[in-house]
VOKE-276819 format. One record per residue (C-alpha): residue number from 1; residue in one letter; z, x, y. Coordinates in Angstrom, 2 decimals, decimal comma. Example, Ala and Ser with C-alpha at 12.3 -4.5 7.8 and 13.67 -1.06 7.14 Angstrom:
REC:nr:rest:z:x:y
REC:1:A:7,80:12,30:-4,50
REC:2:S:7,14:13,67:-1,06
END
This chain:
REC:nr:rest:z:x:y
REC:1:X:82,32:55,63:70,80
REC:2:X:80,58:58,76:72,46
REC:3:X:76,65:58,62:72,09
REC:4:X:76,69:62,37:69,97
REC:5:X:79,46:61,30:67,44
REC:6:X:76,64:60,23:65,16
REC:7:X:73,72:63,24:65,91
REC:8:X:73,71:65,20:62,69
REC:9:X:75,10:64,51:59,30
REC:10:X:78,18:66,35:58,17
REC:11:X:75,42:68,38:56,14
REC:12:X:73,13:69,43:58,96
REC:13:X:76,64:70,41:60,88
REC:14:X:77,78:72,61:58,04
REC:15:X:74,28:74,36:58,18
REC:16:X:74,29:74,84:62,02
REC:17:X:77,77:76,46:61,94
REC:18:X:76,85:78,69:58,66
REC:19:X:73,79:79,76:60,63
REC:20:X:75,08:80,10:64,06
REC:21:X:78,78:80,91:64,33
REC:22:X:78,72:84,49:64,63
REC:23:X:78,91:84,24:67,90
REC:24:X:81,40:81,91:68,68
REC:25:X:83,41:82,52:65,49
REC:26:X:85,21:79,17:65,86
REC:27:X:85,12:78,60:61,43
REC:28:X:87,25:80,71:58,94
REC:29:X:86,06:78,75:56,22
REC:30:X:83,35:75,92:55,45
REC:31:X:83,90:73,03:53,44
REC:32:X:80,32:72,01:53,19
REC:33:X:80,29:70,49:49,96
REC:34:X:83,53:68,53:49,81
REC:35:X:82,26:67,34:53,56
REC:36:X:78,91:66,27:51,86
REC:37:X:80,96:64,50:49,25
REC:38:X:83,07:62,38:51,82
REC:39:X:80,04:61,42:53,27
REC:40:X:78,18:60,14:50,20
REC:41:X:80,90:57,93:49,60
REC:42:X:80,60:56,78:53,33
REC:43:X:76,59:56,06:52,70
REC:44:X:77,27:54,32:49,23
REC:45:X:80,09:52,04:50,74
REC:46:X:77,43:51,17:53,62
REC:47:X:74,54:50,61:51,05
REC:48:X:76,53:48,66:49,13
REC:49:X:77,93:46,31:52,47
REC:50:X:81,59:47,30:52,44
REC:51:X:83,52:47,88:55,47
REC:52:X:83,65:51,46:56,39
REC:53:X:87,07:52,81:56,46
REC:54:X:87,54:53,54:59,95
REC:55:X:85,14:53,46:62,79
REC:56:X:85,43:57,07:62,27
REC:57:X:83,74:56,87:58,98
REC:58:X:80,97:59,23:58,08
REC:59:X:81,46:61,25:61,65
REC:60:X:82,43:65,23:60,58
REC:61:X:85,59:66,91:61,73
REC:62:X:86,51:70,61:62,46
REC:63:X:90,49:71,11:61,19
REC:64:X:92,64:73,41:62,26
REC:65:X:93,58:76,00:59,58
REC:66:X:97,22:75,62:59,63
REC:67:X:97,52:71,91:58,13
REC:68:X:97,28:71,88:54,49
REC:69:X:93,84:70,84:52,26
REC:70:X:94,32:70,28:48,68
REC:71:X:91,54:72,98:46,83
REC:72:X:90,54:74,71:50,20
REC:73:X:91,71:77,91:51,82
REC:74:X:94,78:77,78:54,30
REC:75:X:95,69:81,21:56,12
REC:76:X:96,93:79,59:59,22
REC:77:X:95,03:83,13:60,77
REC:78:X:97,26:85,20:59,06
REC:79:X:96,84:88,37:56,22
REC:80:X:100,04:86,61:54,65
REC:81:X:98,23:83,74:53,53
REC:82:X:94,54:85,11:53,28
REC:83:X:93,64:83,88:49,59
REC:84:X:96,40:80,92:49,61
REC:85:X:95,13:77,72:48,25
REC:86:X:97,31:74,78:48,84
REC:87:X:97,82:72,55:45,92
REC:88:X:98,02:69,44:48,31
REC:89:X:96,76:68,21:51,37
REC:90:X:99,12:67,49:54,23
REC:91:X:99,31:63,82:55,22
REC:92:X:97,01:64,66:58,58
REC:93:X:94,35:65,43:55,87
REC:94:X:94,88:62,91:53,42
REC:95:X:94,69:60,00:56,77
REC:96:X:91,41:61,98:57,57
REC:97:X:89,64:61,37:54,13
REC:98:X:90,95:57,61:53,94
REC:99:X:89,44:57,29:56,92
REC:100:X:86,07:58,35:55,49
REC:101:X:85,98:61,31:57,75
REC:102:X:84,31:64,59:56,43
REC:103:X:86,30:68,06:56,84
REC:104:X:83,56:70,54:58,24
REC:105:X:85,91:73,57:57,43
REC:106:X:88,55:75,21:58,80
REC:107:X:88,91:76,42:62,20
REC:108:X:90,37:79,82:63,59
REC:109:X:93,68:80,20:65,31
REC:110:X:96,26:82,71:66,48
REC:111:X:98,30:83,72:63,36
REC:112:X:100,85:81,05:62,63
REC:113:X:99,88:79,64:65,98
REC:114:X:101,90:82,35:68,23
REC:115:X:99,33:82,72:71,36
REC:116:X:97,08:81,23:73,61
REC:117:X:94,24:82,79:73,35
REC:118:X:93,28:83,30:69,48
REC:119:X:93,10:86,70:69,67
REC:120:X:95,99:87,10:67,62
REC:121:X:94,00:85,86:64,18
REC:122:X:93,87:88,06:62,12
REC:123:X:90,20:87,61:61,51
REC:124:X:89,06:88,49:64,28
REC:125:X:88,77:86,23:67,76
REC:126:X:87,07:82,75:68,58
REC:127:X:84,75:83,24:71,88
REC:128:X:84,27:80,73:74,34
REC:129:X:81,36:79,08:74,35
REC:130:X:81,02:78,70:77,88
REC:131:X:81,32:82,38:78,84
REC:132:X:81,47:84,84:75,24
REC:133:X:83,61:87,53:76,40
REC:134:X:86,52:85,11:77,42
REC:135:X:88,80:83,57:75,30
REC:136:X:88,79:79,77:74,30
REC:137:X:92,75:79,46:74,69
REC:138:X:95,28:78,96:72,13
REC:139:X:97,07:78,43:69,37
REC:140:X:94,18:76,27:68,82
REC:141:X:91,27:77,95:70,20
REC:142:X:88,80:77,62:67,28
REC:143:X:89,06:73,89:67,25
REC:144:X:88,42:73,70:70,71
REC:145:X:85,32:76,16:70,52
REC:146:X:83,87:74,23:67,68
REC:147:X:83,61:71,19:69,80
REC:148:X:82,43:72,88:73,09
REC:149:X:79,67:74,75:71,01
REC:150:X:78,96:71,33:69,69
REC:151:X:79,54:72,33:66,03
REC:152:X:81,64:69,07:65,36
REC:153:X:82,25:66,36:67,30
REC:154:X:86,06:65,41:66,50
REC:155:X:88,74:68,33:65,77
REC:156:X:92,03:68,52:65,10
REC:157:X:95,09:70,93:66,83
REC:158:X:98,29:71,60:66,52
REC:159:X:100,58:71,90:69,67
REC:160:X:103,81:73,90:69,64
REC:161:X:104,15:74,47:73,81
REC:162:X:100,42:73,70:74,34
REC:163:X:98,48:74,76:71,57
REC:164:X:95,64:71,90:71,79
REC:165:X:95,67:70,83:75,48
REC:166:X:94,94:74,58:76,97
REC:167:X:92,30:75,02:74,90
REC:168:X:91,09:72,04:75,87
REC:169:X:91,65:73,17:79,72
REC:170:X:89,54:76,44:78,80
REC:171:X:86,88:74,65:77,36
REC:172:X:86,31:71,50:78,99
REC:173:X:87,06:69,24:76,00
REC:174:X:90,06:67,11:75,62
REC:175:X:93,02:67,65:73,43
REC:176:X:96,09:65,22:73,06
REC:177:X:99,49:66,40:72,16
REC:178:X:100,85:62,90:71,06
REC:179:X:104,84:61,77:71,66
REC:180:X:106,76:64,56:68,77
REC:181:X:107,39:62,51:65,65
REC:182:X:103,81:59,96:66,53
REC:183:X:101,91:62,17:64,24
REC:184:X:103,52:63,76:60,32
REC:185:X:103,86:66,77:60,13
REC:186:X:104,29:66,78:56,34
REC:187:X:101,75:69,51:55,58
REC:188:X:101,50:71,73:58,55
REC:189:X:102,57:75,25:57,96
REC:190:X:105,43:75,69:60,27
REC:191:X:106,14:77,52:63,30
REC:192:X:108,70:75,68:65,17
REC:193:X:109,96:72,45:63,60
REC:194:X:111,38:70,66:66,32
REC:195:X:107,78:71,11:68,71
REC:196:X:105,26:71,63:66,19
REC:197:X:102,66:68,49:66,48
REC:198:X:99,37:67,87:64,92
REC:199:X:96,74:65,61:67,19
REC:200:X:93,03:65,11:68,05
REC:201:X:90,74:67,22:70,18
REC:202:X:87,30:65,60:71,11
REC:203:X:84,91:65,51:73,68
REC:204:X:85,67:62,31:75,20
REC:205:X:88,68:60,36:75,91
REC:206:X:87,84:57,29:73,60
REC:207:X:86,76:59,76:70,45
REC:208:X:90,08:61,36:71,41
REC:209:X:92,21:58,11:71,32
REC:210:X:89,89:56,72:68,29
REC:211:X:90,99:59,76:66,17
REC:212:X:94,66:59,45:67,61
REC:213:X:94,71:55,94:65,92
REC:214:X:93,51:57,61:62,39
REC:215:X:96,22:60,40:61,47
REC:216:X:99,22:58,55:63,84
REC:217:X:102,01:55,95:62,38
REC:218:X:104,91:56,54:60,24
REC:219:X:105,25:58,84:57,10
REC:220:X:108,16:58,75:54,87
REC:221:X:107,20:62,50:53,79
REC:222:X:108,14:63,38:57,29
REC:223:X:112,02:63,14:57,99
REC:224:X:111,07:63,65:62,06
REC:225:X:108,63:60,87:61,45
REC:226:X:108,97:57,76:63,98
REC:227:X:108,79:54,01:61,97
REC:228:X:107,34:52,51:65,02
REC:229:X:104,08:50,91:65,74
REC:230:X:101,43:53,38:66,53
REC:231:X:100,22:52,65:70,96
REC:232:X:97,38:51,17:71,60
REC:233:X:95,52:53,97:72,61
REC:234:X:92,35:52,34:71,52
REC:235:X:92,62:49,68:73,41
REC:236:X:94,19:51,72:76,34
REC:237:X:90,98:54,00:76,86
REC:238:X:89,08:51,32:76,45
REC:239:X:90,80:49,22:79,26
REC:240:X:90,53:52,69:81,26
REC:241:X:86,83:52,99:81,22
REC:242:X:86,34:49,78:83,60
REC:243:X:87,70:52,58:86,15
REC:244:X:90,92:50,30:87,90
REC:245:X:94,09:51,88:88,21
REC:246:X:95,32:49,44:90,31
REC:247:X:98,97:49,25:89,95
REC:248:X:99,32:51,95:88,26
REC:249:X:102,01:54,96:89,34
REC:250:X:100,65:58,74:89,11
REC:251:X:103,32:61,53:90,15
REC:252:X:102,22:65,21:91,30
REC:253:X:105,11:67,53:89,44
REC:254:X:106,13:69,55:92,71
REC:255:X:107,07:72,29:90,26
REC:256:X:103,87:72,96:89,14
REC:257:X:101,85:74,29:92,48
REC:258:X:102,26:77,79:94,41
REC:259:X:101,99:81,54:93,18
REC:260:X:99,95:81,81:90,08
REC:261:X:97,89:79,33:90,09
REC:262:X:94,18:80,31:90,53
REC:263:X:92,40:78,56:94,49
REC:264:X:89,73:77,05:91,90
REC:265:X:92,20:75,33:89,68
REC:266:X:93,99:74,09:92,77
REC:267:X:91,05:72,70:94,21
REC:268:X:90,36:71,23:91,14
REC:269:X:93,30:69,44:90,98
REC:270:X:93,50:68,13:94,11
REC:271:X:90,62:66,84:93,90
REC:272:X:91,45:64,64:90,56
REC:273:X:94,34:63,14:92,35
REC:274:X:92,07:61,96:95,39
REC:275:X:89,71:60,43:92,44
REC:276:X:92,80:58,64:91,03
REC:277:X:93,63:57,10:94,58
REC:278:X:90,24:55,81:94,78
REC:279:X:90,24:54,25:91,35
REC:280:X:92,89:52,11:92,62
REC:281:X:96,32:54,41:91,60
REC:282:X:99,29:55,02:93,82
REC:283:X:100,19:58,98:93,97
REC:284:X:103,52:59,87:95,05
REC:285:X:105,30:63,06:95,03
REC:286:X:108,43:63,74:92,03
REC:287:X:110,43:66,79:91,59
REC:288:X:111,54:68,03:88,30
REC:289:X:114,04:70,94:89,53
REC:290:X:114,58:71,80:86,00
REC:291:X:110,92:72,46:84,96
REC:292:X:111,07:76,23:86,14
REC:293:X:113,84:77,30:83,25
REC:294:X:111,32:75,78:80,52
REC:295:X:109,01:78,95:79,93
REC:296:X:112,32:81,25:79,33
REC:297:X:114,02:78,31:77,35
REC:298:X:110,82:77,62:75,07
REC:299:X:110,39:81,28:74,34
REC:300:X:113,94:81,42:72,47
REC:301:X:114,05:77,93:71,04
REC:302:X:110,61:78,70:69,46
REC:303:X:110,86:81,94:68,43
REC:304:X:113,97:81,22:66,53
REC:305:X:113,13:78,15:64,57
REC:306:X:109,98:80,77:63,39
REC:307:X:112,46:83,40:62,64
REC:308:X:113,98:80,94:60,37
REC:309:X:110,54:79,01:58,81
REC:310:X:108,94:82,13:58,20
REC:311:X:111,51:83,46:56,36
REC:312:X:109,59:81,85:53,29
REC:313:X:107,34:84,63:53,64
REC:314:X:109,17:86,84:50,95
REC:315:X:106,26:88,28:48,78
REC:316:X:107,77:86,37:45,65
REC:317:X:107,15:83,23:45,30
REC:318:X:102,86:82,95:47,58
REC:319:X:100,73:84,44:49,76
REC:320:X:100,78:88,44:50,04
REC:321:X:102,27:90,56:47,77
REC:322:X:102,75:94,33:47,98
REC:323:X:102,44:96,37:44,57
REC:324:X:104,64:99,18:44,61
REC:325:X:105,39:100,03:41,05
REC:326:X:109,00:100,99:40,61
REC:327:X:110,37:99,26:44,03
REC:328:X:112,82:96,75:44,05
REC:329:X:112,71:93,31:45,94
REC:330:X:113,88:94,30:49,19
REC:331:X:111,24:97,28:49,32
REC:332:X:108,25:94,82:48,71
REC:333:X:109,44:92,12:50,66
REC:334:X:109,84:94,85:53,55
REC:335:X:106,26:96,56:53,05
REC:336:X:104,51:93,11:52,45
REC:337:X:105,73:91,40:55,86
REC:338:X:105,15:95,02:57,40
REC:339:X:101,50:94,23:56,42
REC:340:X:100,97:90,68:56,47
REC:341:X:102,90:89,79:59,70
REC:342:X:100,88:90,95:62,95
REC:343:X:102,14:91,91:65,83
REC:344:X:102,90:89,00:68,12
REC:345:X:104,30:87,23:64,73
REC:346:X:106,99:90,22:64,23
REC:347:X:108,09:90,30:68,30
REC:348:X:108,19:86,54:68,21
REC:349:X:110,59:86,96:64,81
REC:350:X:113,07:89,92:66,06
REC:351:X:113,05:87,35:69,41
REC:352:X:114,40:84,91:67,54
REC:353:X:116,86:86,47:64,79
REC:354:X:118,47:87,96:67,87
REC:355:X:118,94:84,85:69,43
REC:356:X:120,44:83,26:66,59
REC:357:X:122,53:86,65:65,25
REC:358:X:126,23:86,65:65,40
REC:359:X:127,90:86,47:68,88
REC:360:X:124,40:85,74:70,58
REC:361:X:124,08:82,53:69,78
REC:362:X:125,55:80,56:71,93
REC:363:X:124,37:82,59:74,68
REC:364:X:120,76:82,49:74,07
REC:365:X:119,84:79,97:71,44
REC:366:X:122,47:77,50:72,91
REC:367:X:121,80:77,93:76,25
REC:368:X:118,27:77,33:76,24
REC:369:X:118,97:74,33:73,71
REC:370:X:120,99:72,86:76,78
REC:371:X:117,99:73,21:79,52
REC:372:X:115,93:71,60:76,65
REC:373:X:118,19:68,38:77,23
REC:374:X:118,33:69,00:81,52
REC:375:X:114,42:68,79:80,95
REC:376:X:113,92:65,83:79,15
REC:377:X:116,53:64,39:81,89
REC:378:X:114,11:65,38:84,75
REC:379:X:111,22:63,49:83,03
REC:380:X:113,43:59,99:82,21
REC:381:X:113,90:60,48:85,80
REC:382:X:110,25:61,25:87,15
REC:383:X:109,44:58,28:84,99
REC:384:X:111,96:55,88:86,46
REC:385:X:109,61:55,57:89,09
REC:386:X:105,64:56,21:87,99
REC:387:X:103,78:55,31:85,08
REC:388:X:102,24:58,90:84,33
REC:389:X:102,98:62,41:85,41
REC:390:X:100,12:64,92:86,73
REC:391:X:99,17:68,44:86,85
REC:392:X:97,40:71,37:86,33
REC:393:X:96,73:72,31:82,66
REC:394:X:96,67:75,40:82,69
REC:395:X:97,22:77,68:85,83
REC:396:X:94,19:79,67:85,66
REC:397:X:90,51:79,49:83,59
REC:398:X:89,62:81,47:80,72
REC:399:X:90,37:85,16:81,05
REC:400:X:88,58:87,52:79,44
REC:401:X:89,01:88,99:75,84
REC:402:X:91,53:91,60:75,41
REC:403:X:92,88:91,20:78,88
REC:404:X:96,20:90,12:78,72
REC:405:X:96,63:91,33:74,84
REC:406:X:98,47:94,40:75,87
REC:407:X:101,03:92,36:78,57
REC:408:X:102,77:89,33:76,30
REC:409:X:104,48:87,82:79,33
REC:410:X:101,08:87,44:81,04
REC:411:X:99,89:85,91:77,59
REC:412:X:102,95:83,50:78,17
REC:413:X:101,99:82,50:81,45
REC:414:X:99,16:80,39:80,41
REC:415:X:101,84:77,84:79,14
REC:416:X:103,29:77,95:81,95
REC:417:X:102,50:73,40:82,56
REC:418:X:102,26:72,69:78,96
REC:419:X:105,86:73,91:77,34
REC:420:X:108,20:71,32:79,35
REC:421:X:106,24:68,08:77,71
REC:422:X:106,86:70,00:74,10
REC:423:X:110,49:70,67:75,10
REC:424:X:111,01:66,81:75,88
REC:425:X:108,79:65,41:73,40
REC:426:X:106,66:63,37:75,29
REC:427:X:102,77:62,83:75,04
REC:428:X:100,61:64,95:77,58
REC:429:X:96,80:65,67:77,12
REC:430:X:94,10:67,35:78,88
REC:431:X:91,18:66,36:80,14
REC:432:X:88,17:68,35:82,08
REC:433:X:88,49:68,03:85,85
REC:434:X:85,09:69,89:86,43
REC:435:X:84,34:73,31:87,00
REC:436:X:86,42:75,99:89,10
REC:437:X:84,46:77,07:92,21
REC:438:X:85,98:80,33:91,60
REC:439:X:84,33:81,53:88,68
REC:440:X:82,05:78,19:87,19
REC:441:X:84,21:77,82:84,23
REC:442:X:86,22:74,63:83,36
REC:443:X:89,40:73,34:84,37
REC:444:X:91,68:70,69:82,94
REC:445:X:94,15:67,97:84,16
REC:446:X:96,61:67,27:82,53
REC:447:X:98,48:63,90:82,26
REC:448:X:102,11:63,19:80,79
REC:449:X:103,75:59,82:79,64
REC:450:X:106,67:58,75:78,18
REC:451:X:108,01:59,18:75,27
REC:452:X:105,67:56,29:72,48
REC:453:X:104,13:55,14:75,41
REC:454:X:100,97:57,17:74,27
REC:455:X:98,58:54,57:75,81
REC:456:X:99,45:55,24:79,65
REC:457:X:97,66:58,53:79,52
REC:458:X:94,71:57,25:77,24
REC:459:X:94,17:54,48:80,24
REC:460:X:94,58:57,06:82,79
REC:461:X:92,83:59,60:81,55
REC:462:X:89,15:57,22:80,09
REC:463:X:89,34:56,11:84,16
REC:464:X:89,20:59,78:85,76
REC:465:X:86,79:60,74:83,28
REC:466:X:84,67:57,89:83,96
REC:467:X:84,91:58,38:87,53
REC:468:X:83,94:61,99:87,34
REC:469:X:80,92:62,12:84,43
REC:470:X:79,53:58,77:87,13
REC:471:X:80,09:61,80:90,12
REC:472:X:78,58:64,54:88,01
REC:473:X:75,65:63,19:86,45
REC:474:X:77,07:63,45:82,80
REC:475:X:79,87:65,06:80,94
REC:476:X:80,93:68,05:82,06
REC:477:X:80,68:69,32:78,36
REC:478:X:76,40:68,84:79,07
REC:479:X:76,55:71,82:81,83
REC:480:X:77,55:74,42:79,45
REC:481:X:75,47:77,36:80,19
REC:482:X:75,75:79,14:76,60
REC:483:X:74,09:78,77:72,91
REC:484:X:71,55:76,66:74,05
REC:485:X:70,71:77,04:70,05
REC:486:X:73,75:76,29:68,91
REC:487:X:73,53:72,52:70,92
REC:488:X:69,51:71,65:69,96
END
């Protein structure tokens, strides 16, 4: 377990980010007193000499707003859902507090988690703590920021086509998108049901895998749910942290190299593969020819499944409601999603209702439906032959705010590694690979694995990162040059 799991009480961290998120804004609402009340329960059943839950037990959490808690807010960053208080928690949540871990609050997000930068909340943007006019990626940026501004210790994200691992790229912290079905999703507010997928963000690889081992394993709430055995992730990182990957198989996705990707994030790179070859791991080159059709294919498979789940959004039954005295059904279900959807939620929703309207589907929603199943060949074939797959996160570091937020396809571009892992349902994660020589801002590595076989990129991933905090003097997470405050 990571030395500053255990620094300040779940009530000291509630005070810190009541005090000193303004600038960061990673927190749309704080649980402090239903945190405190977890935690009491975690003192009394040490005091008294019971086993604590989990070896989690007692250490506070950040949550992303879009998976369910029974008695607090959840808005998933959107208008639509700005006083909605769920009435149960979602089985992520309910795993978390049988655990013993406290909820710190919840944490800020692009609405419905459409984006990768948060600036689509709409309350406002999440900054990144490492540089306060960029963003702190997305859908998940908020969680990410929390931990990087050291405002919790343990998080958890959602990832659609790479809503957790790029903002763990952006912000040097990890963030595991575990194999689709590893994790329920009973309880998350829907964007696209056959990617959505809750996991842990931390600030290490074994807090990462330690939290993976909490909300994974099978739940009968969850029809997608696998009834398999949850990987030893645990035991994986830990194995990974003697630093030998001898024997092990790494493969460099040809695909995911050339135009676009920034010199500093190449170097980067190429420089985590040399460490793996020194810690004992055999690189060779694969080629997934297929990987180039998943941005276009993702952005109509996604966008239709939200056409359809956000359909629910119909003024009548929760969430937002437009008066207009007089109007029938259709005129207040009209003028509430005209003011309750933003703007990257409505393109994303006429995206997708054209895709699936009459004499279009096939076309579109079919067609990309059909690369969806040519990707997930290219990866059983990559991993015929090597343990793990390799590659940039993300293909550039934080931009700034409001950069890209008038050019969507730019915005899209950021996902441009992370959708083909969401399209085949395998595990990938990120994990910082230092600091870009282009700009001093962190860059991530991210590192695939077969479908349920979880644990090859938790033994992978504890090795590089042992390798490089034993290079650098520390974690790279101990360089940031921000909110010196915020970290006392």
């Amino acid at each position: 377990m990571s030395s500053d799991l255990t620094r300040f009480t779940a009530a000291e961290l509630a005070a810190k980010i009541q005090a000193g998120d303004g600038e960061v804004h990673a927190f749309l609402h704080v649980a402090a007193e239903k945190a405190r009340e977890v935690a009491r329960g975690v003192d009394a059943d040490v005091a008294a000499g019971r086993e604590p839950a989990s070896p989690l037990a007692g250490v506070p959490l950040a949550l992303k707003d879009v998976v369910t808690t029974e008695g607090i807010p959840t808005t998933a960053g959107s208008r639509m859902l700005e006083h909605w208080v769920p009435p149960y928690d979602a089985t992520v949540t309910a795993r978390l507090y049988q655990a013993g871990i406290p909820i710190l609050g919840k944490t800020n997000m692009d609405e419905f988690a459409m984006g990768s930068s948060t600036e689509n909340s709409a309350y406002g943007p999440t900054h990144n703590p490492w540089a306060l006019d960029r963003i702190p990626g997305g859908s998940g940026g908020g969680s990410a920021a929390a931990l990087a501004a050291f405002q919790a210790p343990l998080a958890i994200g959602t990832d659609t086509g790479g809503s957790i691992r790029q903002p763990g790229s952006v912000t040097g912290t990890v963030g595991v998108k575990p194999t689709y079905g590893g994790v329920s999703r009973y309880g998350l507010v829907a964007f696209s049901s056959s990617l959505d997928q809750a996991g842990p963000c931390a600030r290490t690889v074994l807090d990462a895998a330690l939290l993976h081992e909490v909300i994974a394993g099978h739940d009968r709430m969850d029809s997608t749910s696998i009834d398999a055995p949850v990987p030893p992730v645990v035991e994986a990182a830990r194995q990974g942290l003697s630093g030998d990957l001898s024997g092990v198989r790494v493969g460099i996705v040809r695909e995911f190299s050339g135009e676009g990707y920034e010199t500093g994030v190449t170097a980067s790179f190429e420089a985590a593969v040399k460490q793996l070859t020194v810690l004992g791991a055999e690189v060779v080159e694969v080629s997934c020819p297929h990987f180039g059709y998943a941005l276009p294919a993702y952005y109509l498979i996604a966008p239709s499944e939200c056409s359809s789940n956000l359909a629910r959004f119909d003024a009548m039954r929760y969430g937002l409601r437009v008066q207009l005295p007089g109007a029938g059904a259709e005129e207040v279900m009209s003028a509430t999603r005209e003011a309750g959807f933003g703007a990257e939620v409505k393109r994303r929703i006429m995206i997708g209702t054209y895709a699936l309207s009459s004499g279009y589907y096939d076309a579109y929603y079919g067609q990309a439906q059909k690369v969806r199943t040519l990707i997930k060949r290219d990866f059983d074939a990559a991993f015929a032959g090597v343990d793990v797959l390799v590659s940039p996160t993300t293909p550039t570091t934080a931009f700034k705010i409001g950069e890209r937020v008038g050019n969507p396809m730019s915005m899209y571009l950021a996902d441009l590694c992370t959708v083909p892992a969401s399209l085949a349902g395998v595990p990938a994660m990120s994990v910082p690979s230092g600091l870009s020589a282009d700009d001093g801002l962190p860059v991530g590595l991210q590192i695939m694995a077969p479908a349920l076989q979880d644990h090859r990129m938790y033994r992978v991933a504890a090795a590089y990162e042992s390798a490089r905090d034993a290079a650098d003097g520390g974690p790279l997470i101990n360089r940031i040059p921000e909110l010196e405050a915020v970290k006392a």
